[in-house]
N, CA and C atoms as an extended XYZ file, in Angstrom:
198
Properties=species:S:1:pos:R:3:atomname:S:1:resname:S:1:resid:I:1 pbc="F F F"
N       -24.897       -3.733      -22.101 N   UNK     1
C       -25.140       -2.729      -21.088 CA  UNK     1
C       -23.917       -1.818      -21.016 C   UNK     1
N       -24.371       -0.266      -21.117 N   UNK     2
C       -22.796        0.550      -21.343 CA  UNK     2
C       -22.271        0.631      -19.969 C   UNK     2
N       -22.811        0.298      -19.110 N   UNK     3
C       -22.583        0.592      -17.801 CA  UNK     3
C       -21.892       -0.368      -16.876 C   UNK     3
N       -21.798       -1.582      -17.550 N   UNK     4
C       -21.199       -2.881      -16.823 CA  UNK     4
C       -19.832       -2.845      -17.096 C   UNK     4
N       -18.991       -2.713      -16.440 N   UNK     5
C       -17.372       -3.009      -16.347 CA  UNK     5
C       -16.981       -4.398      -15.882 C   UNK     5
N       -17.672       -5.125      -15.712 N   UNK     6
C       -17.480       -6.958      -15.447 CA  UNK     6
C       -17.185       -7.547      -16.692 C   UNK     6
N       -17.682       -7.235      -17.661 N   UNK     7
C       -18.053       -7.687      -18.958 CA  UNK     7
C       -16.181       -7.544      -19.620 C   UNK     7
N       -15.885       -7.986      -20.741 N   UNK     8
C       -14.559       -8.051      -21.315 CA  UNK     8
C       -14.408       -6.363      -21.542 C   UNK     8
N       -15.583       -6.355      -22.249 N   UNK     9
C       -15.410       -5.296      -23.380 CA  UNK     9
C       -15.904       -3.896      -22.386 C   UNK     9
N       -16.460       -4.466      -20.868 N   UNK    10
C       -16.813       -3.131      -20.348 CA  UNK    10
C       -15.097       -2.498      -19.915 C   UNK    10
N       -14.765       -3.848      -19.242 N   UNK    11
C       -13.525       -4.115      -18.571 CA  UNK    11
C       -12.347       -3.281      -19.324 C   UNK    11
N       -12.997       -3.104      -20.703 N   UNK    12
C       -11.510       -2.781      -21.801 CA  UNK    12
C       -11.541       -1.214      -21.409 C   UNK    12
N       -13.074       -1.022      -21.583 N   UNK    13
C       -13.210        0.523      -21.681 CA  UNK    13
C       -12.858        1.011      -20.461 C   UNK    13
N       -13.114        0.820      -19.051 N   UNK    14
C       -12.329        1.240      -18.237 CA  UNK    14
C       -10.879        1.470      -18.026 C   UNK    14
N       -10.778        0.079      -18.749 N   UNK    15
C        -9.041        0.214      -18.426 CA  UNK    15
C        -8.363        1.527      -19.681 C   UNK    15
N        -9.081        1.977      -21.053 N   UNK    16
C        -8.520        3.107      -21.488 CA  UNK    16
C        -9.014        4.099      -20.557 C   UNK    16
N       -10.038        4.251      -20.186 N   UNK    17
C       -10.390        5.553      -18.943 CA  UNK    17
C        -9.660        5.884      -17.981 C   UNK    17
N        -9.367        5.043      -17.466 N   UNK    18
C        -8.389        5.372      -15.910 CA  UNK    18
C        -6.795        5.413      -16.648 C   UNK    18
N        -6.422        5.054      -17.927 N   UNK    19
C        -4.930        5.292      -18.266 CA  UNK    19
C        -4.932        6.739      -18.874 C   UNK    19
N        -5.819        6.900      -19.759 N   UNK    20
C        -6.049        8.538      -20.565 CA  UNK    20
C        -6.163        9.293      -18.988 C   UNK    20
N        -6.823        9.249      -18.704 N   UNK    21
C        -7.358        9.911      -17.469 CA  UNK    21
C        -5.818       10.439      -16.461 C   UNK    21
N        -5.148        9.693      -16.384 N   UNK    22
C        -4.018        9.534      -15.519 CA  UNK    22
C        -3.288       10.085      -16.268 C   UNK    22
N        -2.928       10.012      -17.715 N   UNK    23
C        -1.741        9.910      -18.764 CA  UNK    23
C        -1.959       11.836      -18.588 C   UNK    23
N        -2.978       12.131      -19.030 N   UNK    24
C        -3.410       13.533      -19.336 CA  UNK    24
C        -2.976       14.181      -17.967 C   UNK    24
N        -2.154       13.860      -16.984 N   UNK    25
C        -2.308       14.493      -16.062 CA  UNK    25
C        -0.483       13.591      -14.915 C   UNK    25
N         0.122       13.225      -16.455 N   UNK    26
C         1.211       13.085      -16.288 CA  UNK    26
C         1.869       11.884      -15.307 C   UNK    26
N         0.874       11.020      -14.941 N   UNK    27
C         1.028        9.904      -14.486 CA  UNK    27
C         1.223        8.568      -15.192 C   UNK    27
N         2.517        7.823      -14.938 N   UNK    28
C         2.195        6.770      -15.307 CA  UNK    28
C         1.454        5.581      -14.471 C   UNK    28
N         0.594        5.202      -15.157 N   UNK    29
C        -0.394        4.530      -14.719 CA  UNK    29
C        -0.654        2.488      -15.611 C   UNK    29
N        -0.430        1.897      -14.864 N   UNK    30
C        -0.901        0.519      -15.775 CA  UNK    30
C        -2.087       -0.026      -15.068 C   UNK    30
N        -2.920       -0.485      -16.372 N   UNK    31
C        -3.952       -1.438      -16.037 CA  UNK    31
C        -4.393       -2.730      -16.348 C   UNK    31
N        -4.192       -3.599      -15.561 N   UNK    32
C        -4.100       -5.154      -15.953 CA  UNK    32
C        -5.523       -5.610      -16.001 C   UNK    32
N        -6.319       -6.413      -17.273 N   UNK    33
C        -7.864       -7.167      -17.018 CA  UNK    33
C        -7.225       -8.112      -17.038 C   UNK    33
N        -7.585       -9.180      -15.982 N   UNK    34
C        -7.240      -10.709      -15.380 CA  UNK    34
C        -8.885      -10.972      -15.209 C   UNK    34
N        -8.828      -12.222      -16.047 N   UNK    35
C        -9.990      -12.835      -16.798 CA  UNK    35
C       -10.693      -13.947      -15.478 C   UNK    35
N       -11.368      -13.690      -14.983 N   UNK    36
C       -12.465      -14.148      -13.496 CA  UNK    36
C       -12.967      -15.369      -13.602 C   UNK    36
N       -13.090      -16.487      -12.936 N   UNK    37
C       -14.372      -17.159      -13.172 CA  UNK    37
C       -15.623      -17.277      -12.700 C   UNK    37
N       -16.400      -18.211      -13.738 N   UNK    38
C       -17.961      -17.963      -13.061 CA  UNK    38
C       -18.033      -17.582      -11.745 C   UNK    38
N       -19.130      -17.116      -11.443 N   UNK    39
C       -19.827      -16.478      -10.111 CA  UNK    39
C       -21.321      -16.844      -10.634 C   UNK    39
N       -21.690      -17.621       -9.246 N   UNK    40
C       -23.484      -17.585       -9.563 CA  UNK    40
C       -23.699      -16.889       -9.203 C   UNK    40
N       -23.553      -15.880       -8.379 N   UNK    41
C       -24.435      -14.811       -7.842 CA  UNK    41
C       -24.504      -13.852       -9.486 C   UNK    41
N       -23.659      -13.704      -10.190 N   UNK    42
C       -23.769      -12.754      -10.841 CA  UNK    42
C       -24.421      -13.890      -12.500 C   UNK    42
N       -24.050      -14.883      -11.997 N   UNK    43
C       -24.589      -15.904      -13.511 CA  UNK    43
C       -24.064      -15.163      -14.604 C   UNK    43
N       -22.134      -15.321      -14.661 N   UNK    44
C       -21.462      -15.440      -16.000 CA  UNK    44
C       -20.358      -15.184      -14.973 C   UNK    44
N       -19.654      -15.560      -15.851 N   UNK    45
C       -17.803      -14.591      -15.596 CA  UNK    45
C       -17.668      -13.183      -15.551 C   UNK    45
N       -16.588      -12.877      -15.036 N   UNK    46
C       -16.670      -11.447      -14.486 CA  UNK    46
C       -14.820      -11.337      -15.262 C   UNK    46
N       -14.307       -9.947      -15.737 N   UNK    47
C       -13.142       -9.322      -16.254 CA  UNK    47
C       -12.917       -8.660      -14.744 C   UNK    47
N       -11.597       -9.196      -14.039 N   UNK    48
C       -11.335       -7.636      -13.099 CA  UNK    48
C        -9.984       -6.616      -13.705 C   UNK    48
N       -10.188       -5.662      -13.017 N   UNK    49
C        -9.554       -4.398      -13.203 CA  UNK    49
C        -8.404       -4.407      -12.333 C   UNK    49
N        -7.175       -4.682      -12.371 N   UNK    50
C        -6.410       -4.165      -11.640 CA  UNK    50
C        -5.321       -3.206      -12.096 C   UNK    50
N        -5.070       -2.050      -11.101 N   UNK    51
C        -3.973       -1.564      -11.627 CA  UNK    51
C        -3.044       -0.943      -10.617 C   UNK    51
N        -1.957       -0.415      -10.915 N   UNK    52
C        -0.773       -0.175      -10.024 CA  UNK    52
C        -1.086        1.199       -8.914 C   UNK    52
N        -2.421        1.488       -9.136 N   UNK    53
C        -2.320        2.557       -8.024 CA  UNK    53
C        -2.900        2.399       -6.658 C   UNK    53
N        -2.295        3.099       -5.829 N   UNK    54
C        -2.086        2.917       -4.753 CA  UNK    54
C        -3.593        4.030       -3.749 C   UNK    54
N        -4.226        3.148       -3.179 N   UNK    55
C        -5.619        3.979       -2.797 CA  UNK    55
C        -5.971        4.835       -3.335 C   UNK    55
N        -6.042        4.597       -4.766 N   UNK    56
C        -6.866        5.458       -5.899 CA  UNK    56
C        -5.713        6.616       -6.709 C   UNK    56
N        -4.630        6.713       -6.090 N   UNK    57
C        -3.950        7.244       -6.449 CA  UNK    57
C        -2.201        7.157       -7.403 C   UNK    57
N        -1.888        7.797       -7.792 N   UNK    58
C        -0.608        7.123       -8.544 CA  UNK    58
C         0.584        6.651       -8.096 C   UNK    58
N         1.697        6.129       -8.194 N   UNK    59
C         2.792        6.150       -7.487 CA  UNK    59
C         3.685        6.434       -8.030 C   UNK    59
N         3.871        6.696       -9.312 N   UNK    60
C         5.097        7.447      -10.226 CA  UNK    60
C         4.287        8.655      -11.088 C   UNK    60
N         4.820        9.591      -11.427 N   UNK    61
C         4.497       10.597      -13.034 CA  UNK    61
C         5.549       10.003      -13.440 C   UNK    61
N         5.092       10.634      -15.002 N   UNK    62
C         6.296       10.195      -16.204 CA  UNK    62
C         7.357       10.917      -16.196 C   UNK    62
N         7.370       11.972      -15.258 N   UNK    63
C         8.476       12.511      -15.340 CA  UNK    63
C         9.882       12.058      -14.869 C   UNK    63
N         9.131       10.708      -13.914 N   UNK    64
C        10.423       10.336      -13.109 CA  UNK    64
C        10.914        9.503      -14.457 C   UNK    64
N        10.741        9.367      -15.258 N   UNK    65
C        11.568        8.380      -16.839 CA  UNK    65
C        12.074        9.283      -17.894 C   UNK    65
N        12.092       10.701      -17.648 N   UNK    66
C        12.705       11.470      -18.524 CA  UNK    66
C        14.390       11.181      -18.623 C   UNK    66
């Protein structure tokens, strides 16, 4: 399913989306997948997404590492 981000491999593709996404626009941005366990409600394991920004937003550009 291209649409599931739970999945490893959905999980991967997000995490290049939200770094390109950020990078292109001069933020540094990291994104950690930390590997879930089962859930019956969802019947499998779940990949989550975490990353360093702060209510959707960034907390450094790259400029502050020049």
């Amino acid at each position: 399913m291209k649409g599931d981000y739970c999945t490893r491999e959905g999980a991967e593709r997000l995490k290049e989306q939200i770094e390109a996404y950020w990078s292109e626009r001069g933020h540094d941005v990291r994104v950690n997948l930390i590997q879930g366990g089962f859930l019956a409600s969802m019947r499998s394991a779940r990949t989550d997404v975490r990353s360093n920004l702060s209510n959707g937003v960034p907390t450094r550009s790259t400029e502050n590492f020049a």
